[in-house]
C-alpha positions in Angstrom: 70.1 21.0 11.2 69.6 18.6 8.1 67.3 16.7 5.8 67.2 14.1 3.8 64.3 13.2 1.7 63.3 10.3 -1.2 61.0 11.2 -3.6 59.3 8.7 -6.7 57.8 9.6 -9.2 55.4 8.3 -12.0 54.1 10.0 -15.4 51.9 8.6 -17.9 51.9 10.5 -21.1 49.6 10.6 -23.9 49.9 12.3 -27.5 53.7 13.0 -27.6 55.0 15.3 -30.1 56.3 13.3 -33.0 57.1 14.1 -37.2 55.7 12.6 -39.9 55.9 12.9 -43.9 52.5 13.2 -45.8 53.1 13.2 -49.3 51.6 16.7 -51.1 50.9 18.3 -54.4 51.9 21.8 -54.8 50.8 23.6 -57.8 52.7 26.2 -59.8 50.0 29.6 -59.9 51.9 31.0 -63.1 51.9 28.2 -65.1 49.2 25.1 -63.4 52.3 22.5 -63.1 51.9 20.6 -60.2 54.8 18.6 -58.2 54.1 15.9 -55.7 56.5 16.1 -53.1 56.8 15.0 -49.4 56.2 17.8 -46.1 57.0 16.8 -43.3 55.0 18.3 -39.8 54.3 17.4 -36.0 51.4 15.5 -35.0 50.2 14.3 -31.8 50.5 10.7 -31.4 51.6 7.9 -29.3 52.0 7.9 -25.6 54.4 6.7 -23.1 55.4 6.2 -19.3 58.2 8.3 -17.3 59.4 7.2 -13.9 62.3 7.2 -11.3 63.0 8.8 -8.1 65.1 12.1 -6.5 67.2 11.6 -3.5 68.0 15.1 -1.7 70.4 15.7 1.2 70.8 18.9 3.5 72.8 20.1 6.1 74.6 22.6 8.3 77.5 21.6 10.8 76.3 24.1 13.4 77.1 21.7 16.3 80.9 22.5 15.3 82.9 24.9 17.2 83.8 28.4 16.0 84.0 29.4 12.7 83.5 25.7 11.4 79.7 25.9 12.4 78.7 27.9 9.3 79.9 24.7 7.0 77.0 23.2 5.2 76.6 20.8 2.2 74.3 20.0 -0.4 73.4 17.0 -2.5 70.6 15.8 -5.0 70.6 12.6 -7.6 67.8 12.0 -10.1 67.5 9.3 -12.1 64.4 8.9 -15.2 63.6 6.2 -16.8 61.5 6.7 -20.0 59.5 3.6 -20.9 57.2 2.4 -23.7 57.9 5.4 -25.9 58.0 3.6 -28.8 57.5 5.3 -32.0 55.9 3.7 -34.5 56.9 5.7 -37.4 58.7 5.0 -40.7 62.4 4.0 -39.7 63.6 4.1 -43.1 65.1 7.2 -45.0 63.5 9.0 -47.2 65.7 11.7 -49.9 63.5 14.6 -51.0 65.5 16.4 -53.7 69.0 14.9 -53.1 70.9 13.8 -49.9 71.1 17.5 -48.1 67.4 16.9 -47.8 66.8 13.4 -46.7 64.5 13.2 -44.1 65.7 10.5 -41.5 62.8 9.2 -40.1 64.4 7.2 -36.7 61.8 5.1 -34.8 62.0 4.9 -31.0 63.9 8.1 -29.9 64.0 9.5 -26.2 62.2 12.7 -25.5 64.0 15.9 -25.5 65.8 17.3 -22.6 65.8 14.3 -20.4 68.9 12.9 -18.9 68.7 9.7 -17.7 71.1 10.8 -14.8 71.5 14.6 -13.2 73.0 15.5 -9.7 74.6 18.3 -7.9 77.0 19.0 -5.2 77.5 21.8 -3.0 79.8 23.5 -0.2 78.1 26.2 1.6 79.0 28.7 4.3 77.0 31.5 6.3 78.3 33.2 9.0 79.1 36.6 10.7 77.7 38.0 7.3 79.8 35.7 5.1 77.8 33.4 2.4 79.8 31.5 0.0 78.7 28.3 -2.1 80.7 26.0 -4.4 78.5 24.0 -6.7 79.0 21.7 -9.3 76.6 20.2 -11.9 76.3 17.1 -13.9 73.8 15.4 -16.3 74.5 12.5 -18.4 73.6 13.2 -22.3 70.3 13.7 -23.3 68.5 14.4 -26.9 68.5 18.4 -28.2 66.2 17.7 -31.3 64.9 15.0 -33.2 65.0 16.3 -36.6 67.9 19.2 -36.3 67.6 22.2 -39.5 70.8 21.0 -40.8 71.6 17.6 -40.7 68.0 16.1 -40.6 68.9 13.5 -37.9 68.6 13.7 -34.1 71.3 16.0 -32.4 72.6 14.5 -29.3 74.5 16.9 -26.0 77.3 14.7 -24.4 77.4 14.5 -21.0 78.8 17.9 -18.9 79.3 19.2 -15.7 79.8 22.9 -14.4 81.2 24.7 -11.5 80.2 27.8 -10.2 81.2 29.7 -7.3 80.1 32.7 -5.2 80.9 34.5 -2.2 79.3 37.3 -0.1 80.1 39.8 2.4 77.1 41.5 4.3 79.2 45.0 5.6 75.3 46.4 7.2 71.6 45.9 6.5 72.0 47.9 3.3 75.2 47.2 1.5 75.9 43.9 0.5 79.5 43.1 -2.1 80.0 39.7 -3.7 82.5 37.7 -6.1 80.7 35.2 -8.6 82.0 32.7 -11.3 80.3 30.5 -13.9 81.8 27.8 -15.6 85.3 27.9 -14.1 86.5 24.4 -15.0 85.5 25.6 -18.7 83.6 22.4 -19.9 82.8 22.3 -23.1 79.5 21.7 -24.5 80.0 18.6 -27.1 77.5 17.0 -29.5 76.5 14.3 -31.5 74.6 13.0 -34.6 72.9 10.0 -34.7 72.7 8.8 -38.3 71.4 5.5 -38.6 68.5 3.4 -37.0 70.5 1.6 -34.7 71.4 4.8 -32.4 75.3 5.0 -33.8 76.2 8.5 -33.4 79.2 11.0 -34.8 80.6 13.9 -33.4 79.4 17.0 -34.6 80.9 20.3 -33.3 82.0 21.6 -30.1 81.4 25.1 -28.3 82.6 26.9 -25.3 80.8 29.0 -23.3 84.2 30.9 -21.5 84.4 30.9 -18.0 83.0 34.4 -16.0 83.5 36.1 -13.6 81.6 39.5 -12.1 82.5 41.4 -8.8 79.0 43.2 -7.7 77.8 46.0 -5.0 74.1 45.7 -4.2 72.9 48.4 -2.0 69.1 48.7 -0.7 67.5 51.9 0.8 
């Protein structure tokens, strides 16, 4: 028993999230003195294209003898292409009341949360009440913000992968006791700056979210 399917896809998208600076006047209400100054906001504008194609495989070795008929694997590969997203904002940057506040105003940046590359593996196992699953992870960096709170540039996640593991054990129709983990390899999660229009980026910090483990009884009645 397997599958193996091919999927394209094709999105046209139209007024795109994107931050601007209007210049402003803000007016003291104690003493009338005003103070032009630059806010900066999201608008709607812009539009672009996203395209690629998923390729998914499935299946379990039942024709094997024994024990070895509960094997099974699992794999899927994406791959998005974002296209015509140009930006045609301000590329320069622009320093509202010293450096901590300049506003970096980079042209032509991805959208958030897209990988250009993701894909999973996975070993499987059910039998004689028995379900286990290895799985492991990957997508190749993407962009987190375009403007981040702190640094006022785009903020960058390097690529990662993560392993997880579980297994279950089915003792009757009502009790069921399994072993799981979460990140066991321990990757960290790594990120990056970009600071200048060109797309040259810095390392900015690194966190780990510890590897975990939980033993659980589930019982139905």
């Amino acid at each position: 028993m397997g599958s193996l399917t091919l999927s394209l896809f094709h999105k046209d998208i139209k007024n795109l999230f994107r931050e601007r600076n209007f210049e402003t006047t803000v007016v003291n209400p104690g003493n009338g003195a005003e103070l032009d100054m630059l806010v900066r906001r999201q608008v709607n504008d812009g539009e672009g294209q996203i395209q690629g194609f998923e390729i998914a495989y499935q299946q379990f070795f039942d024709f094997l003898p024994g024990a070895w008929s509960g094997l099974g694997t699992q794999f899927n590969y994406t791959y998005v292409s974002q296209k015509d997203l140009e930006d045609a904002g301000t590329g320069s940057a622009v320093s509202v009341g010293g450096d901590r506040n300049a506003f970096r105003n980079f042209t032509n940046l991805p959208l958030p949360g897209l990988s250009e590359d993701t894909y999973n593996f996975a070993l499987m196992y059910q039998l004689d009440g028995i379900e286990a699953r290895l799985a492991y992870n990957w997508r190749s960096e993407y962009l987190l913000t375009r403007r981040d709170a702190n640094a006022f540039a785009p903020i960058y996640s390097e690529d990662q992968g993560y392993l997880d593991a579980s297994i279950w054990y089915t003792i009757n129709d009502n009790i069921r006791i399994g072993l799981e983990g979460s990140n066991i390899l321990g990757e960290m999660t790594k990120t990056r700056t970009q600071f200048n229009q060109e797309g040259v980026t810095t390392a900015k910090n690194f966190s780990l979210t510890d590897s975990r483990y939980a033993l659980s009884l589930r019982a139905t009645f």
